[in-house]
Steps between C-alpha positions, in 0.01 A plus 500: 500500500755234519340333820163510316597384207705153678192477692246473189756299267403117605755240602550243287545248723123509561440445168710185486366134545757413808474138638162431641356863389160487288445668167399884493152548411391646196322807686842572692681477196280766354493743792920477484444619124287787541692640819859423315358703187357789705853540726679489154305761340517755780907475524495520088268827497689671843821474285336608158373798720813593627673465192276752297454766759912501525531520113182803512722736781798484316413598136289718652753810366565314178129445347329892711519676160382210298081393390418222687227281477287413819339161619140493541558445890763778444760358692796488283593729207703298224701777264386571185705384182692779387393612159723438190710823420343676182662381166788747410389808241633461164754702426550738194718514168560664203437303143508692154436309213600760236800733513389862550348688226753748280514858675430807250726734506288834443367437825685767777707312683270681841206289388520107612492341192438169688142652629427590153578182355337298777190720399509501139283277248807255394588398883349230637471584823098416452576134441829470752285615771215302477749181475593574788268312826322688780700441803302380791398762723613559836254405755275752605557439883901522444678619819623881426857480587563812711332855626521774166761760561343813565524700162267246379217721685536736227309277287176644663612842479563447112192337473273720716365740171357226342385351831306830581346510176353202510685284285671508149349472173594406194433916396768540775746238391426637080604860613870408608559376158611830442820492612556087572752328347373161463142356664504177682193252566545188724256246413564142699805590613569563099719839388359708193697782395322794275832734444371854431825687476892358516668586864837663553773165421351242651314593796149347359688182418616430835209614675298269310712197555486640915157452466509147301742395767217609805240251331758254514606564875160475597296306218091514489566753764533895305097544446342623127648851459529753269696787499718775333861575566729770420866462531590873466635635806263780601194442645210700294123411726422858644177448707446897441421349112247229614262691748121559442395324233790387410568287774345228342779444247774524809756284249668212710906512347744341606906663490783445720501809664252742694502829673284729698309632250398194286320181582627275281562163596841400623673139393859402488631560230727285241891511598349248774571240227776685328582796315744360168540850329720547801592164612336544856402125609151396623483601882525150656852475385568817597357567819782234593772635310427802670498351832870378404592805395457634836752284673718619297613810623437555899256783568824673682753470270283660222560773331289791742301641215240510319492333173260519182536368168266541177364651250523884559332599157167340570364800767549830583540382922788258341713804386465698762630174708781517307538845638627360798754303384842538667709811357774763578263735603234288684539153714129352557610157604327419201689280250289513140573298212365462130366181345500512124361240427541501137880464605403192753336293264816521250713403829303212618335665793819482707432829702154462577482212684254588826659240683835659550369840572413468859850657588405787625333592862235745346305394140264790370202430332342742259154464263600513155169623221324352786561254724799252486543130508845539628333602841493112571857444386634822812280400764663130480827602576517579850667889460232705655327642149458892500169510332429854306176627522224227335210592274449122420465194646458157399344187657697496803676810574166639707639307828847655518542727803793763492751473746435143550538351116663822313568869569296766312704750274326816418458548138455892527917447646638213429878532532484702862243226585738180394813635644300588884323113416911344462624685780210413744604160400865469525427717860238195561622203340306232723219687402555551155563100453185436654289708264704329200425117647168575605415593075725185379304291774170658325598421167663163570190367751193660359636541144521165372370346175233327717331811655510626121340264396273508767469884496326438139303228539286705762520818313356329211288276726304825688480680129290181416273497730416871449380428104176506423540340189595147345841537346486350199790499182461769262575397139847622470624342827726235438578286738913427663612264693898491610561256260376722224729818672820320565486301191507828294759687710869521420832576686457659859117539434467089506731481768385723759153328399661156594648622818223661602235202412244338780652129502192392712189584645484651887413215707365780745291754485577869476557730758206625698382835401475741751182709580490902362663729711273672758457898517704482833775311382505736228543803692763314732729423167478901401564614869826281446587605206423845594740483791810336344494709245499811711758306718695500186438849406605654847806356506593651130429809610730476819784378300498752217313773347321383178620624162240631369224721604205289483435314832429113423082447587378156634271491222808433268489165617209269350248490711437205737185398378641375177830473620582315835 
């Protein structure tokens, strides 16, 4: 290119007027012009050329995952400008205008007074709420932020009644008035609260501001709902009640427990956001202190027993635990102790924290009336937790497998069966750790606040879309907001209702829910069940005779169906 380009640049000597050398002529003069233009041009568009394809090949790898818009030749792709990031989601606070309103002291001091004065005629929870602005919702196409943990299947097999009977009616929702405790109706992403009968403490009250604090997580995403909730512990839907005819008035309830015989509908239940009466903290605080509370003590140099503290009074299966406790006579590797808690809440809960009980290698867990929120509370520490015989379960519990998150206790023989449990352990202490990390893992991984939340919002979200009717507010409703909650709480209530308050809106979607389990994978959960608990039984018998007559059944152990 160089010789060419020398050869088609003209001299300028032959441009000059030398001695004795005649003018050019205007025609020459204008042939020079057009060649010097074209040579000039083709150097200028050979380098522009070069330039771009060198600048295309190497941010090639930078601009692959980005829109690009093409030429109409489509030659070159110029990168897209990337869009502006989305305007940060207002955050949340708490603002009372007036102090709460007086409390009345011939109210039992079991009954939340709050809930009843948030309900009542003189609050103003009408007017606080409606001061206070729809958020904006969430975008319908938000991203869901991870894969649902498995237990969240359940939510189909809860559902399924209603499902096979074609929907539920308003009939169906009427009937479980009977029993509910309070009747809530989401209109707009709006909470109205009919209460029918006080809860036990304040289990209503903080199941209510759960629910306010869902619609907040996820705003203009909870759909129009109504439904009834009980917060006593044992589940009371019998299907045997509601066939025939009558299986047109199948009632939809809600509780925090289930078993194999019911179909009521399972949600988490209210220590999630604190429990005051007995100073247990909302579980986001913790599920951490708990994880510090394991590092506490190494799983080694813990004491190798098994450890269980409570309420003994509560339960027939709680005495008989207490049975077991270390004596003269008897060593169980059981160590049992007694929580009054009348006597704790005059000490300042100083021997109850849950945090600093993880000091043992083996934690038992026991149902109480029914089932027990404290089942959260063992699995997190990462002893292996001796679980005795179920006849409940809550939300979650269905996915545990013995022998990989707990070890089953027989309830027919409980003190033989927790001493054979400690010494397998202490014989098989790798083992036994790994059963007691793989339940804190569990807990710490797939228990969170988040999947809570998340657990509810497509409970509630599948119950929508099965009614058949437009929810609408029944004249007694009234409607709450978490302004018009907290700002009539006092002491520990407000505070566990501050700790436990959505400060923002998700910016991602929930979880995706996964599909119903299949009749296969059904049978391949109760074949495993099945076998480690046979496992389990085998190796009792080897080890010792039992004490009493009556051989343990598998039957004693829910069923997998409702329990996996």
């Amino acid at each position: 290119m160089s010789s060419a380009g020398a050869a088609a640049i003209p001299d300028g000597r032959r441009w000059s007027k030398g001695p004795g050398g005649s003018p050019s002529s205007p025609v020459t003069t204008a042939i020079f012009l057009f060649f010097f233009v074209v040579v000039v041009g083709v150097l200028v568009s050979a380098r522009w050329i070069t330039t771009t394809t060198h600048l295309s090949i190497t941010n090639l790898d930078q601009w692959r995952s980005k829109p690009a818009i093409l030429t109409a030749t489509q030659t070159t792709s110029i990168p897209a400008v990337p869009a502006a990031p989305p305007p940060p989601r207002a955050t949340y606070s708490l603002s009372c205008s007036a102090p709460p309103l007086p409390r009345n002291p011939t109210i039992p001091s079991n009954i939340s007074q709050t809930l009843d004065l948030v309900l009542s005629p003189n609050a103003s929870s009408a007017s606080t709420c409606a001061a206070v602005p729809d958020p904006p919702p969430l975008p319908a196409n938000a991203n869901a932020s991870s894969t649902c943990p498995a237990y969240f299947r359940f939510i189909h097999e809860d559902l399924h009644p209603w499902r096979a009977a074609g929907g539920i009616t308003r009939a169906m929702v009427d009937r479980a008035r009977a029993t509910a405790n309070f009747r809530l109706v989401v209109i707009r992403g709006r909470a109205y609260i009919e209460r029918i009968a006080p809860a036990f403490q304040t289990r209503d009250l903080f199941t209510i501001w759960g629910i306010l604090q869902l619609l907040r997580r996820y705003p203009g995403r909870v759909p129009d709902l109504d439904l009834m909730f009980d917060c006593v512990d044992w589940p009371v839907v019998r299907p045997e009640q509601y066939e025939g005819e009558n299986a047109t008035v199948l009632p939809p309830l809600f509780r925090y427990c289930g078993d194999n015989e019911t179909l009521d509908i399972v949600f988490p239940d209210w220590s999630f956001w604190g429990w005051p009466e007995i100073n247990i903290k909302p579980w986001d605080a913790l599920r951490k202190e708990l994880g510090g509370g394991n590092k506490k003590v190494k799983w080694l140099d813990r004491e190798p027993y098994a450890y269980w503290k409570g309420n003994p009074d509560v339960a027939a299966i709680r005495q008989e635990l207490v049975k077991c406790n270390v004596s003269s006579e008897h060593e169980w590797n059981a160590r049992i102790y007694k929580q009054d808690w009348l006597k704790e809440i005059k000490a300042g809960y100083k021997q109850s924290d849950l945090a600093s009980q993880c000091t043992h290698r083996y934690k038992i867990y026991i149902e109480g009336s029914a089932w027990s929120v404290s089942e959260k509370y063992i699995l997190a520490c990462d002893s292996m937790t001796l679980v005795v015989t179920p006849k409940y379960y809550d939300f979650y519990s269905r996915v545990l497998m013995p022998m990989q998150h707990y070890w089953p206790i027989r309830d027919d023989n409980k003190c033989s069966s927790i001493k054979h449990a400690v010494d397998w352990g202490n014989s098989h202490k790798q083992k036994a750790q790994r059963i007691g990390n793989k339940a804190d893992n569990f807990i710490q991984k797939e228990l969170t606040m988040g999947y809570v939340y998340d657990y509810m919002f497509h409970l509630l979200t599948e119950y929508a879309k099965l009614l058949r009717f437009k929810p609408t507010k029944a004249p007694e409703a009234v409607e709450v907001c978490p302004e018009s909650l907290a700002c009539q709480a006092i002491g520990r209530e407000k505070k566990f209702m501050e700790d436990s308050m959505v400060r923002s809106a998700s910016d991602a979607g929930p979880c995706d829910l996964p599909p119903p389990f299949s009749p296969e994978e059904f049978k391949a959960l109760k074949r495993r069940r099945e076998k480690s608990m046979k496992q389990i039984e085998t190796w009792e018998q080897k080890a010792s005779k039992p004490v009493d007559s009556n051989p343990r059944e598998l039957h004693a152990f829910p069923s997998p169906k409702r329990f996996i």
